[in-house]
C-alpha positions as CSV (number, residue, x, y, z in Angstrom):
1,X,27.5,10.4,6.8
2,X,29.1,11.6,10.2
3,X,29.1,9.5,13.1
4,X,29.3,10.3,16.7
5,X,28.9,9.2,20.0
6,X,29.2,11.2,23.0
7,X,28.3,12.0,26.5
8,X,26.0,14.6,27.3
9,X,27.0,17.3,29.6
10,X,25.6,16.9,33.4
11,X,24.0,13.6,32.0
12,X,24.2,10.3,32.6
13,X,23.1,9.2,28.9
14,X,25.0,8.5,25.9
15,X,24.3,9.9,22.5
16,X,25.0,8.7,19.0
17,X,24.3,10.8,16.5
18,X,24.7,10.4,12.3
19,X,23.7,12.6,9.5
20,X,23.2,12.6,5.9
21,X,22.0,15.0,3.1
22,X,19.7,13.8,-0.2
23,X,18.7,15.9,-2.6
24,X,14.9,15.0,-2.5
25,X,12.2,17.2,-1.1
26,X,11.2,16.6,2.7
27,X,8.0,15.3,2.0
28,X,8.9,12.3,-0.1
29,X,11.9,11.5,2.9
30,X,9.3,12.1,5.2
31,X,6.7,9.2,4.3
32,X,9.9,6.4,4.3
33,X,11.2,7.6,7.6
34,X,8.1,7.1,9.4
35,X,7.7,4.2,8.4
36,X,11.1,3.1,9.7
37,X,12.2,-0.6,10.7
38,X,9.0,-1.3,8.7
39,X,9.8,0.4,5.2
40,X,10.2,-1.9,2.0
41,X,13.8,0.1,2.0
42,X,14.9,-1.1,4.9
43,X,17.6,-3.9,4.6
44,X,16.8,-7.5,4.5
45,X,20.4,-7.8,6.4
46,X,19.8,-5.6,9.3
47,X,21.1,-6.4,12.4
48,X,17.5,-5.6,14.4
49,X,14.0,-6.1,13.3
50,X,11.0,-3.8,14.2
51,X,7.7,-5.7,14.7
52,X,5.0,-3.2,15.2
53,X,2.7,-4.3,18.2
54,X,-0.1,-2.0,17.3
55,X,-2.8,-1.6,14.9
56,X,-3.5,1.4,12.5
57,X,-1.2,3.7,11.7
58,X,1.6,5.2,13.3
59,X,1.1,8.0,15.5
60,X,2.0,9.0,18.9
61,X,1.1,5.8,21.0
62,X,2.4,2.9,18.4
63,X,4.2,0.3,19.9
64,X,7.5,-1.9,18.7
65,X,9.5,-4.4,20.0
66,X,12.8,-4.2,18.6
67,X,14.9,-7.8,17.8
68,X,18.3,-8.5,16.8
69,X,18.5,-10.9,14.2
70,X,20.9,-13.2,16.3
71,X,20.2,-16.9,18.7
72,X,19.6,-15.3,21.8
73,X,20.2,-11.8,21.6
74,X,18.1,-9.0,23.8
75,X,15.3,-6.9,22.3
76,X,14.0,-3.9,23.5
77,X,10.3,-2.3,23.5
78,X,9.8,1.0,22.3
79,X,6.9,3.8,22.1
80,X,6.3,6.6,19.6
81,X,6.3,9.9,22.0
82,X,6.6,12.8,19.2
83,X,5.7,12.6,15.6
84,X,5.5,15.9,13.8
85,X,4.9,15.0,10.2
86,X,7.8,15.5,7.5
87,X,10.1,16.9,10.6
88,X,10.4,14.4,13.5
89,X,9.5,10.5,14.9
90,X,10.8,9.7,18.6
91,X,10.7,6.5,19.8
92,X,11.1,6.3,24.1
93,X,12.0,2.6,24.8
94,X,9.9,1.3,27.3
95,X,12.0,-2.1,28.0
96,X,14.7,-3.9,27.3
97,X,18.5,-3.2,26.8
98,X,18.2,0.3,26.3
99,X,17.0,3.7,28.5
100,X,16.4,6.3,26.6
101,X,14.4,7.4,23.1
102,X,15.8,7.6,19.6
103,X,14.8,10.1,16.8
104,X,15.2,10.8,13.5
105,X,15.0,14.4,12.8
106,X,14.0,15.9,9.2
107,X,15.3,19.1,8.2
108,X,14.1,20.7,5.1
109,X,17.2,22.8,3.1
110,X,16.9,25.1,-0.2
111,X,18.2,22.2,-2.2
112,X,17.2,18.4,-0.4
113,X,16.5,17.3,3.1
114,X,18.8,16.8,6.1
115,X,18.5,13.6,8.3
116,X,19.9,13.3,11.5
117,X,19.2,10.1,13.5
118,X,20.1,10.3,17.1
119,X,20.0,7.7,19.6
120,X,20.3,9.4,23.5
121,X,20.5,6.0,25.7
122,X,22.0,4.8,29.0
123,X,22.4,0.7,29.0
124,X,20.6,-2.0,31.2
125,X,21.5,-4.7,32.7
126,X,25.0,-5.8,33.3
127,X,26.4,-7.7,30.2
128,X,24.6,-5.4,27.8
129,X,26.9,-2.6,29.6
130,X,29.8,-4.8,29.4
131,X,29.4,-5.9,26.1
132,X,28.6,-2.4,24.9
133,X,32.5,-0.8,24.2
134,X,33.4,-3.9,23.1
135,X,31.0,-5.1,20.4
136,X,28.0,-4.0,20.5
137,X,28.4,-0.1,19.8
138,X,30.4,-1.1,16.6
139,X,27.4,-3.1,15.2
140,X,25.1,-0.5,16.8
141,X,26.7,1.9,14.5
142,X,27.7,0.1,11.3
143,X,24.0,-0.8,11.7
144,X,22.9,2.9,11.1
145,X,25.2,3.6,8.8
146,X,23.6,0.6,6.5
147,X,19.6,1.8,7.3
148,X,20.8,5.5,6.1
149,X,22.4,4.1,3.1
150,X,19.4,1.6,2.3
151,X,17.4,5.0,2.4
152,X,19.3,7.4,0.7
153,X,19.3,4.5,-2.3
154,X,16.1,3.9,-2.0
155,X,15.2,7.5,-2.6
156,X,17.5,8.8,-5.5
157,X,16.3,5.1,-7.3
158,X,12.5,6.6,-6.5
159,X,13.6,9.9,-7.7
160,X,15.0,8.3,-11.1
161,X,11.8,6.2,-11.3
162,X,9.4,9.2,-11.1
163,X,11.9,11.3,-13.7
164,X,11.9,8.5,-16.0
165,X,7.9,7.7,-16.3
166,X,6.6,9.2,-19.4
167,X,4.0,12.2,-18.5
168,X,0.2,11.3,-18.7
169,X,-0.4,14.8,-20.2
170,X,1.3,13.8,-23.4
């Protein structure tokens, strides 16, 4: 995984961005990435919690407030804007700590999948902005790092499931 955080040019937002390559086809990393925040992959440790405010499934409209798993700390509100099936999921936050969207972005290779997760934000409110360099970008990050690790195991232990069940044609 590769970790980054920088500001974009002629911008006032921030950007973290982190990257990872499994060996699985698109389409199978595709169904557990939309599902994101609410996937049985994702960790029971997490540092945030997505709670999805709308019914059906998810497509450009669904709503999610975002918690982190601590006694008063902030949560955000956030909107699915894109969703292009087995290639991208954008979530614009609407309120909260955070301006900005996040995305993960699905890139099919010759041998696996490419995931990049990107978070483009500016900060709101004043402790949030001190806090940020501080404390919270570290566990913003280490956070990542853990949901693309829960999902890269999660996927090569589906991968070993399905090569290990015996064939019904047999």
């Amino acid at each position: 995984m590769v970790n980054m955080l920088s500001r974009k040019s002629k911008s006032k937002d921030w950007v973290i961005h982190q990257f990872m390559f499994l060996e699985a086809p698109v389409e199978v990393v595709s169904a557990e990435v939309t599902t994101w925040g609410e996937a049985s992959w994702w960790p029971n440790d997490c540092l945030w919690k997505y709670t999805r405010q709308t019914d059906g499934d998810i497509r450009v409209g669904t709503q999610y407030v975002i918690k982190i798993n601590k006694p008063s700390a902030p949560d955000w509100k956030a909107e699915v804007t894109q969703l292009l099936p087995s290639r991208l999921i954008e979530r614009t936050f609407t309120k909260g700590m955070f301006k900005g969207f996040e995305r993960v972005i699905l890139e099919e290779k010759s041998n696996g999948t490419r995931i990049d997760y990107e978070l483009h934000f500016q900060l709101r409110g004043l402790v949030n902005i001190l806090l940020w360099p501080f404390f919270l970008k570290k566990q913003y990050v280490a956070t990542i790092k853990k949901v693309l690790e829960a999902l890269k195991q999660y996927i090569l232990a589906e991968a070993k499931r399905q090569h290990n069940k015996p064939d019904a044609s047999q």
